[in-house]
ZAMARGU-4260 file (C-alpha; in steps of 0.2 Angstrom, whole numbers, plus 5000, padded with zeros to 4 digits):
<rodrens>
0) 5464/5472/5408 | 5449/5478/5417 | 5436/5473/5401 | 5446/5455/5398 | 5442/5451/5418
5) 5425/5455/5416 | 5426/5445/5401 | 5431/5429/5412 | 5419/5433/5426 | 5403/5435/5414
10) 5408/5418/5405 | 5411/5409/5421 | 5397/5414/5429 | 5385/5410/5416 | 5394/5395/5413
15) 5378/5384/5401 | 5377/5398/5388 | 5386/5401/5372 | 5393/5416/5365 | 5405/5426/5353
20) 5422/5433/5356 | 5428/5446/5346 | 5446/5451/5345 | 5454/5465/5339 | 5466/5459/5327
25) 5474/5473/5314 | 5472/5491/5314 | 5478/5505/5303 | 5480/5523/5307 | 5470/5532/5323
30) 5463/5516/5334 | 5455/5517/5351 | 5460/5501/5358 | 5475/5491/5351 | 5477/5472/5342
35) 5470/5460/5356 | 5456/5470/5363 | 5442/5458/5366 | 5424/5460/5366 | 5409/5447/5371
40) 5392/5447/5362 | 5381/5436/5371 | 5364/5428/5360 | 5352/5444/5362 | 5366/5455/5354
45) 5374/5463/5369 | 5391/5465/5372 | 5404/5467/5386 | 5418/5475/5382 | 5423/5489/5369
50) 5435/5492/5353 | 5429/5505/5349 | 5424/5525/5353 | 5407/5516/5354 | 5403/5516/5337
55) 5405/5499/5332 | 5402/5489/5345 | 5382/5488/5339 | 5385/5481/5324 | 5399/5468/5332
60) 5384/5463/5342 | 5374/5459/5327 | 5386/5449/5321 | 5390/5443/5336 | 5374/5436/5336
65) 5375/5427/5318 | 5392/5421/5323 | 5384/5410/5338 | 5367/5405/5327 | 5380/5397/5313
70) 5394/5394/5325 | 5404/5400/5311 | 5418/5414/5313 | 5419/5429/5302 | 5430/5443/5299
75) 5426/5461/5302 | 5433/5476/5291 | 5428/5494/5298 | 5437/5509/5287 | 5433/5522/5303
80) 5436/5539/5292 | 5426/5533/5278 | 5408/5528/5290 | 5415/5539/5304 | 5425/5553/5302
85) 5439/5543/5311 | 5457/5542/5303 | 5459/5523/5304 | 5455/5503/5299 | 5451/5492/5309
90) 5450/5472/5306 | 5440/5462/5318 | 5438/5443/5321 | 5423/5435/5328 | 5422/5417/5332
95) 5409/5406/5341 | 5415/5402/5360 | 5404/5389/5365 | 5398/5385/5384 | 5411/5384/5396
100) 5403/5370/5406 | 5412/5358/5417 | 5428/5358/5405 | 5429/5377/5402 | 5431/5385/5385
105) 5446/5399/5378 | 5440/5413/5390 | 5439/5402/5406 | 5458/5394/5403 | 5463/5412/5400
110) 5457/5418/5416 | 5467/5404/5425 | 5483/5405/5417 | 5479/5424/5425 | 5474/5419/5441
115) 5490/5408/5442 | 5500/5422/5435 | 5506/5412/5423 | 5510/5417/5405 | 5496/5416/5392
120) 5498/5419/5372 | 5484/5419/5360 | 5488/5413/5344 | 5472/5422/5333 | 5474/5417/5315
125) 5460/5428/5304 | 5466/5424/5288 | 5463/5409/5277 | 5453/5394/5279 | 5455/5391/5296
130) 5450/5407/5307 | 5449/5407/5326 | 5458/5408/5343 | 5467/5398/5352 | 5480/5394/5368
135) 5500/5392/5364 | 5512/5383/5377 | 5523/5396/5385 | 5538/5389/5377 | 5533/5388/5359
140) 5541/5398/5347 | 5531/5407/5333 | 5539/5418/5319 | 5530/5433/5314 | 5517/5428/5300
145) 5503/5437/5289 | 5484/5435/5295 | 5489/5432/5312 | 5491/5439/5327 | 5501/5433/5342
150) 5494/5442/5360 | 5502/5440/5375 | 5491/5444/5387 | 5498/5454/5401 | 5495/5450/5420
155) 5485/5462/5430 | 5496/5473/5441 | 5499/5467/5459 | 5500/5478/5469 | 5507/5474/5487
160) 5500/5488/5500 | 5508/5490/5516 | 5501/5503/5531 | 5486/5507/5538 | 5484/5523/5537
165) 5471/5533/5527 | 5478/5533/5510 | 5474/5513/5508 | 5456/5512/5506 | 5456/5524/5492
170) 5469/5517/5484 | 5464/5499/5486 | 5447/5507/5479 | 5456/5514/5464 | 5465/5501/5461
175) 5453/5490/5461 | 5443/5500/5447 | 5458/5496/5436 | 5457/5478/5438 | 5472/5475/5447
180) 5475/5464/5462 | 5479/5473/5477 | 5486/5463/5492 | 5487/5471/5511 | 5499/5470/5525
185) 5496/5478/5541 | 5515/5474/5546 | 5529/5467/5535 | 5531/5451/5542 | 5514/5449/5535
190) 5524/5446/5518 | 5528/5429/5514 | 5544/5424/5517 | 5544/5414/5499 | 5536/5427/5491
195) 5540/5428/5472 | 5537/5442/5463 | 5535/5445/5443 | 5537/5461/5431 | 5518/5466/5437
200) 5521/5466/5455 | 5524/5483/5464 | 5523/5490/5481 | 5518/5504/5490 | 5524/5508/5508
205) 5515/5519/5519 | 5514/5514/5540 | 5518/5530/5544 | 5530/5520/5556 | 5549/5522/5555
210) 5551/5506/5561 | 5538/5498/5551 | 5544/5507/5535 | 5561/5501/5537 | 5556/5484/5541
215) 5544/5485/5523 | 5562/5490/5513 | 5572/5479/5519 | 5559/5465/5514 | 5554/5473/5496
220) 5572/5482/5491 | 5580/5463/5487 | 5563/5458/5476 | 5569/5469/5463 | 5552/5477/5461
225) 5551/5489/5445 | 5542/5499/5457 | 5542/5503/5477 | 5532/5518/5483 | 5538/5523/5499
230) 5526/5538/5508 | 5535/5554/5519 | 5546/5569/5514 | 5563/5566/5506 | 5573/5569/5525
235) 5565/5553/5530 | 5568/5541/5515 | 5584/5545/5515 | 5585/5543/5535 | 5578/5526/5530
240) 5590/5520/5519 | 5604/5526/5529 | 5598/5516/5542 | 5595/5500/5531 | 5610/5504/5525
245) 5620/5499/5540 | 5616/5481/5543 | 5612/5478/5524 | 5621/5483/5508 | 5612/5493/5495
250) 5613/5496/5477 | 5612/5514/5478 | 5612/5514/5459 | 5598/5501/5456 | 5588/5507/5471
255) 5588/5524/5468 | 5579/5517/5450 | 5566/5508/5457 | 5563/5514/5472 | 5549/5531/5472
260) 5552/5543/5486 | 5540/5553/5488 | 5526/5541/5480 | 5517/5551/5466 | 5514/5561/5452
265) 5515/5581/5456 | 5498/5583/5453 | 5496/5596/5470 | 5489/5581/5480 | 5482/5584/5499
270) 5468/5574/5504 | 5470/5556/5504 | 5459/5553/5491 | 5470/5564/5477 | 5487/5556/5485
275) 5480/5538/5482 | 5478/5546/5465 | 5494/5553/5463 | 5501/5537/5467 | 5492/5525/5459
280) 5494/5535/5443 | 5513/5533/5445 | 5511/5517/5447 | 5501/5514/5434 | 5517/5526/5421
285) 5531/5515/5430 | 5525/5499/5425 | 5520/5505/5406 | 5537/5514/5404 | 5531/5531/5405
290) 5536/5547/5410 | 5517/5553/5418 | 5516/5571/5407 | 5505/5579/5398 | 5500/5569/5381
295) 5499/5585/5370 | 5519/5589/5375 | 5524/5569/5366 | 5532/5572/5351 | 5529/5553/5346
300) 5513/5542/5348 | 5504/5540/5363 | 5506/5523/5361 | 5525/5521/5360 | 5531/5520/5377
305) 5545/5528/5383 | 5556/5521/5398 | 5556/5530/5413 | 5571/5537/5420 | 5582/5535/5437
310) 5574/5544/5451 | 5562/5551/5442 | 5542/5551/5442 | 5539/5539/5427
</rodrens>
């Protein structure tokens, strides 16, 4: 998400020039990014972006660079083992993405569907006669097809801070290296009353005041967040909720899913600085459906996900 926002930026702030996007569209075997991993080649050949370890991305610039002086789109095949030592295929689709100007191009309606956090698929057909990218309405209805891929693009987490204490600037600064939107509250009431969350919104509570912390759950508990972090021992979460609990009825069971007492991986954290990392890795496994381990314990592929269990740290 990180590299697609850069993406948006670079195209919008440079809003006169052409370029080329290239989209990861079909792989086989080992990969370092999955299908819908984009890449921008501007007209001197570099790039922003990767979709590879870094050995393909000169060569994509290259042809990057033809792609805008035809304004013609090609298709990319990379055998990784064969050129690399690299157990996998890759195909790769670069099209020309002419100046955004004043009525903006692919990249620039991208970034506001984002920035409204609204729902944004790419249709990408690179097969046939007609290769390129474009937009789909978020109610049209596709069926699986050879030579094209269908990305929806996923919104950049949210992440609703509340506190001041001296975990926040780290993790707002961690956070913010990810690409994900971070939102701060010095008190609770500072929370919209209309607020509506989505699937990418989570929260983390950590005022270091009972009453401020109580006030922060009662708000974020009936959102039905798929993750609230709340900061303290386990005596004082569950103080908390017994307390909430005798003016507001809990779920125990739904609760208890989604609500991460203490916030964190166990990674041994102490300083603010690897608590904010704790944390904001365990956000980060939550909202991908994963359980946080080690990678050399998966017995399957460490890009199938695996859901996250109640009460545990995902």
């Amino acid at each position: 998400m990180k590299a697609l926002q850069q993406i948006i930026q670079r195209v919008a702030d440079n809003p006169s020039r052409p370029w080329a996007l290239a989209t990861l569209v079909q792989t086989e075997g080992s990969t370092y990014r999955k299908p819908g991993a984009r890449l921008l080649v501007d007209s001197d050949g570099g790039t922003l972006g990767v979709l590879s370890g870094g050995c393909l991305e000169e060569e994509i610039g290259r042809q990057g660079q033809k792609v805008i002086d035809h304004r013609s789109p090609v298709l990319l095949t990379f055998d990784t083992k064969r050129l690399y030592g690299c157990d996998g295929q890759l195909k790769i689709l670069v099209e020309p993405l002419p100046a955004a100007g004043q009525n903006g191009n692919l990249i620039t309606r991208i970034g506001q569907l984002l920035g409204n956090r609204e729902v944004c698929r790419i249709r990408a057909c690179f097969d046939g006669d007609t290769l390129g990218s474009e937009l789909l309405a978020s109610d049209v209805l596709l069926a699986e097809q050879p030579g094209i891929l269908i990305d929806t693009v996923p919104l950049p987490i949210r992440l609703l801070l509340f506190g001041t204490g001296p975990e926040i600037e780290p993790i707002t600064q961690l956070a913010g290296n990810l690409g994900w939107v971070v939102e701060r509250f010095g008190h609770p009431s500072e929370l919209a009353e209309d607020f509506h969350p989505d699937a990418q919104t989570a929260a983390i509570v950590m005022t270091h005041n009972f009453g401020r912390d109580l006030h922060a759950l009662d708000r974020l508990l009936p959102l039905q967040l798929r993750y609230v972090g709340l900061l303290g021992p386990r005596k004082r979460h569950a103080e908390l909720l017994a307390r909430l609990s005798e003016y507001r009825s809990l779920d125990f069971k739904l609760d208890g899913r989604t609500l991460f007492a203490p916030a964190g991986l166990d990674i041994g954290s102490e300083a603010p600085e690897e608590i904010a990392l704790s944390i904001v890795s365990e956000v980060a496994a939550v909202l991908s459906e994963r359980r946080g381990g080690f990678l050399r314990e998966r017995k399957s592929d460490i890009h199938t996900s695996v859901t996250a269990v109640s009460g545990e740290a995902a």
